[in-house]
C-alpha positions as a Markdown table, in Angstrom:
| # | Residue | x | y | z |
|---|---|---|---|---|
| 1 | Unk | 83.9 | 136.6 | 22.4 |
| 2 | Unk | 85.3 | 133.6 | 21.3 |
| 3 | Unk | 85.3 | 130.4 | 23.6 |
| 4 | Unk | 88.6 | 129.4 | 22.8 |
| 5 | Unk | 90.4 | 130.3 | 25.9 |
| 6 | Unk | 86.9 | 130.0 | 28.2 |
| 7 | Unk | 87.8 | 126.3 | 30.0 |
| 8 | Unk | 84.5 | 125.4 | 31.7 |
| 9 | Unk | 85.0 | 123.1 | 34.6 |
| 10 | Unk | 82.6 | 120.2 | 35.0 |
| 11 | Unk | 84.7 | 117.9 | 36.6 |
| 12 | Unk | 84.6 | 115.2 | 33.8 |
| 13 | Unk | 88.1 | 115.5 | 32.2 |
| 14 | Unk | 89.9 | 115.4 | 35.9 |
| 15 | Unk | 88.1 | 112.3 | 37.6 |
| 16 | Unk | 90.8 | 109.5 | 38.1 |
| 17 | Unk | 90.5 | 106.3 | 36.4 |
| 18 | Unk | 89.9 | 103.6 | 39.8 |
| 19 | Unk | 92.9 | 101.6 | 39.7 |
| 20 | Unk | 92.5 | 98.0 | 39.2 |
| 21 | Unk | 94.1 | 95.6 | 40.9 |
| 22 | Unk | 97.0 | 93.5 | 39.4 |
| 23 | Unk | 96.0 | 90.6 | 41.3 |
| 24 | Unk | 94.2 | 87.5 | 40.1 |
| 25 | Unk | 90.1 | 88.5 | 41.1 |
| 26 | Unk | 88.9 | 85.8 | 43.4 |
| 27 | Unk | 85.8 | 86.2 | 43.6 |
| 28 | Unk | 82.9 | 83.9 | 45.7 |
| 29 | Unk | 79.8 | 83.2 | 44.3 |
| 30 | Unk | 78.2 | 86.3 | 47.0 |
| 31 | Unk | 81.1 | 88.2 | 45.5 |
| 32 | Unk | 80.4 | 88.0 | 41.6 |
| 33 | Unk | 76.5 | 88.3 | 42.8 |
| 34 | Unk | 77.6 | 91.5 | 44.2 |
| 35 | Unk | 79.7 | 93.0 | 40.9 |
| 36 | Unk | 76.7 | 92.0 | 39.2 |
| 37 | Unk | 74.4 | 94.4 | 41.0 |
| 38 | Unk | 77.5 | 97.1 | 40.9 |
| 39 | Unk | 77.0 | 96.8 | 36.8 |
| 40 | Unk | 73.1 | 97.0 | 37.2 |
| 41 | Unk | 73.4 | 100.0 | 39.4 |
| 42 | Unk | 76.1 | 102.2 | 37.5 |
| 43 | Unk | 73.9 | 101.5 | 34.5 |
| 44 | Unk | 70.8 | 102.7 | 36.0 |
| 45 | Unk | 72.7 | 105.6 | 37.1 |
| 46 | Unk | 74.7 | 106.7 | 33.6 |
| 47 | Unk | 71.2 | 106.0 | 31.9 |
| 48 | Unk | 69.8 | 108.9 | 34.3 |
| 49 | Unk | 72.5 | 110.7 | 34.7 |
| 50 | Unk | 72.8 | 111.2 | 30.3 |
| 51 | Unk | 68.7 | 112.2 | 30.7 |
| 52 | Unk | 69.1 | 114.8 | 33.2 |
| 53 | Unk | 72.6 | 116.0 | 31.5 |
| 54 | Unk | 74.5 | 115.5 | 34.2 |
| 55 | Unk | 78.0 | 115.6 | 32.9 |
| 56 | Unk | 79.9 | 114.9 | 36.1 |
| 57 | Unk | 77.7 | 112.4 | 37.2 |
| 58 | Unk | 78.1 | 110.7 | 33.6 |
| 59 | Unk | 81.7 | 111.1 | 34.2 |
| 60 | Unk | 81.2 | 109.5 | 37.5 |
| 61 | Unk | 79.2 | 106.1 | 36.3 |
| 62 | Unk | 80.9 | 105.8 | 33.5 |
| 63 | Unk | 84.5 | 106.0 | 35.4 |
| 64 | Unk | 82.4 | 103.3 | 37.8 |
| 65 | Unk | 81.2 | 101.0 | 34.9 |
| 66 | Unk | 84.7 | 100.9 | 33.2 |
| 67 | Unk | 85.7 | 99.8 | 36.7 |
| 68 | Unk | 83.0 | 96.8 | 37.4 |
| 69 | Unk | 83.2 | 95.6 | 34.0 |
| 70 | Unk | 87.0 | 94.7 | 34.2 |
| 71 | Unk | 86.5 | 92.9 | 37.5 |
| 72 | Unk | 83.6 | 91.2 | 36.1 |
| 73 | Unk | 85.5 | 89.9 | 33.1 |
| 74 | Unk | 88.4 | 89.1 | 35.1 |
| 75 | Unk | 86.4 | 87.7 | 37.8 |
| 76 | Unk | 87.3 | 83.7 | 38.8 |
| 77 | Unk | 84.5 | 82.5 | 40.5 |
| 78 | Unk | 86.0 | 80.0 | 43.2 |
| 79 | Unk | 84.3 | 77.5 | 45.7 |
| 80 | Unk | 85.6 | 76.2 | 48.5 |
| 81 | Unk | 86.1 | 72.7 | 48.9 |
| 82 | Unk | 83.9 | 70.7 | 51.0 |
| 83 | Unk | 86.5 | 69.6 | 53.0 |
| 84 | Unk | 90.4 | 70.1 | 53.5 |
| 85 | Unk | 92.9 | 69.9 | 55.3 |
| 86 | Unk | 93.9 | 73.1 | 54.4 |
| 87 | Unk | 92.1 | 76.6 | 54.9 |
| 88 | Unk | 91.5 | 78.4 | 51.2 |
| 89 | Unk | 89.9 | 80.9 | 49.6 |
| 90 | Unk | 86.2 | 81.2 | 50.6 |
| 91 | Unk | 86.4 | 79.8 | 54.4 |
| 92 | Unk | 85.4 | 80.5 | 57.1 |
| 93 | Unk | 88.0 | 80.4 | 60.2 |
| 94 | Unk | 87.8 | 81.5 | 63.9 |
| 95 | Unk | 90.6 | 82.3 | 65.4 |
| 96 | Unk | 91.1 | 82.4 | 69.2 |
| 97 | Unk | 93.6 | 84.4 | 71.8 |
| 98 | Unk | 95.1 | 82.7 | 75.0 |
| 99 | Unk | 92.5 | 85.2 | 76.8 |
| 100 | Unk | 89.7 | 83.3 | 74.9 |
| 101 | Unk | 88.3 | 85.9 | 73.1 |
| 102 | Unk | 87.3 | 84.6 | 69.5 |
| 103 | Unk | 87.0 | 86.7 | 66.0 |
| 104 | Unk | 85.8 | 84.7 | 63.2 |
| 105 | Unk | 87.0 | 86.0 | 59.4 |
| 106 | Unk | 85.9 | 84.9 | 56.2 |
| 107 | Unk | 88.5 | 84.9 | 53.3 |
| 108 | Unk | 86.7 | 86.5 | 50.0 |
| 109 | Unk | 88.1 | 88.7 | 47.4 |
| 110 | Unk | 89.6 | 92.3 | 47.1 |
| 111 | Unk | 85.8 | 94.1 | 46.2 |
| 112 | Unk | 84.1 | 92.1 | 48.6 |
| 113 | Unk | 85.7 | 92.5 | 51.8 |
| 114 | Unk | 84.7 | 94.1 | 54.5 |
| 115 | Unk | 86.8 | 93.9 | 58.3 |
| 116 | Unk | 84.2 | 95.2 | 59.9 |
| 117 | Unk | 82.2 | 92.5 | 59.0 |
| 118 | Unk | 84.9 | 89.7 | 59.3 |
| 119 | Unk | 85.6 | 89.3 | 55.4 |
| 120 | Unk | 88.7 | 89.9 | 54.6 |
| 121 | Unk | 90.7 | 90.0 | 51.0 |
| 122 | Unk | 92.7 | 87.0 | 50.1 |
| 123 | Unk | 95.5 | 89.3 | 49.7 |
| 124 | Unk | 95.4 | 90.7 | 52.6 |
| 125 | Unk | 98.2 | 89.9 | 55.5 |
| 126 | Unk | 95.7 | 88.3 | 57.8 |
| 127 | Unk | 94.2 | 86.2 | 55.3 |
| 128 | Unk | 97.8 | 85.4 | 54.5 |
| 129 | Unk | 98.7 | 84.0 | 57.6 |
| 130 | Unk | 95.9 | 82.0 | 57.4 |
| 131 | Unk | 96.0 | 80.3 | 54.3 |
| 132 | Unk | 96.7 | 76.7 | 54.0 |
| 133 | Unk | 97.0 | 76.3 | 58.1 |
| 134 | Unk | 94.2 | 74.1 | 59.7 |
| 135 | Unk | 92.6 | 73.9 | 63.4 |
| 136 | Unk | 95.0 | 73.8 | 66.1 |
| 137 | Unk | 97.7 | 75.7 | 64.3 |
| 138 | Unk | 99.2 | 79.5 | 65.8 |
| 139 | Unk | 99.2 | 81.8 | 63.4 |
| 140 | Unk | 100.9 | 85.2 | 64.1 |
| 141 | Unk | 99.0 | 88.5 | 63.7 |
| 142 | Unk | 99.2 | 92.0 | 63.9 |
| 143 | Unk | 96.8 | 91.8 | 67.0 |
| 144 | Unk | 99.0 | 88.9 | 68.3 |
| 145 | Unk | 99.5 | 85.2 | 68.4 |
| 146 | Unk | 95.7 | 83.3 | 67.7 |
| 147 | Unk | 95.1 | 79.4 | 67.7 |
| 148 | Unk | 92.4 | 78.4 | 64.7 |
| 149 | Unk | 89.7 | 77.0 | 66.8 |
| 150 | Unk | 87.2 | 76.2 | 63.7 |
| 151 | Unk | 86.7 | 76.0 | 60.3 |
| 152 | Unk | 83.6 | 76.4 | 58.2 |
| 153 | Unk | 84.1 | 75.4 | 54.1 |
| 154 | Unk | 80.4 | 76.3 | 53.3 |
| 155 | Unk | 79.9 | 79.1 | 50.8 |
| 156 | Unk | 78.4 | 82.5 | 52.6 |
| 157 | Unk | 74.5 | 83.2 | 51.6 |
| 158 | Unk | 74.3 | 86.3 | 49.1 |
């Protein structure tokens, strides 16, 4: 019987190409660290995947490389300044609501953030509001109006 007309399904030819963002890639210093193991791990993981002969999880971390190698080459490493009068990329900020409750958000790039553990993307709209204000201004957010109590310009450990 000829194979021809016999399509065998492993997944490979229909995984989606990650789409990259269009924005610049901010990264911090924890952030490029953390690309870096992405690109260590998705090579460990097509290296065993190609022994085994694992086509769709080939497919998979090589999709995943592709992705991690154009944020690491497009990656702009950025430090905050050591002071300012201005918040930037790579600060830390606490906010605070007239009830005195307080949340406390660090400003890192796209592939490194993380709400739940208060880093958020540059380009996101909180981070947004935020930049270039400075302690003692309201910003306006979905959650509602917040004073910026603090700010802290020092890099996050990796």
């Amino acid at each position: 019987m000829s194979r021809a007309f016999v399509k065998e399904d492993s997944g490979a030819d229909t995984l989606p190409e990650r789409p990259v963002s269009t924005n610049r890639n901010l990264v911090t210093r924890r952030g490029l660290a953390q690309i870096d193991a992405e690109l260590a791990g998705q090579r460990e993981a097509l290296s065993a995947a190609g022994a085994r002969g694992d086509r769709d999880a080939v497919a998979a971390a090589s999709r995943e490389l592709r992705y991690w190698s154009a944020r690491r080459s497009s990656a702009e490493p950025v430090d905050p300044p050591q002071e300012g009068e201005a918040i930037t990329f790579g600060m830390a900020v606490t906010l605070e609501d007239g009830k005195g409750a307080r949340r406390r958000f660090r400003i890192v790039g796209e592939d490194e953030a993380d709400p739940a553990q208060g880093r958020i993307g540059w380009v996101s709209p909180v981070a947004r509001a935020l930049l270039g204000k400075w302690i003692g201004d309201e910003v306006a957010l979905p959650a509602g109006s917040m004073e910026i109590v603090a700010v802290d310009p020092r890099p996050e450990e990796a």
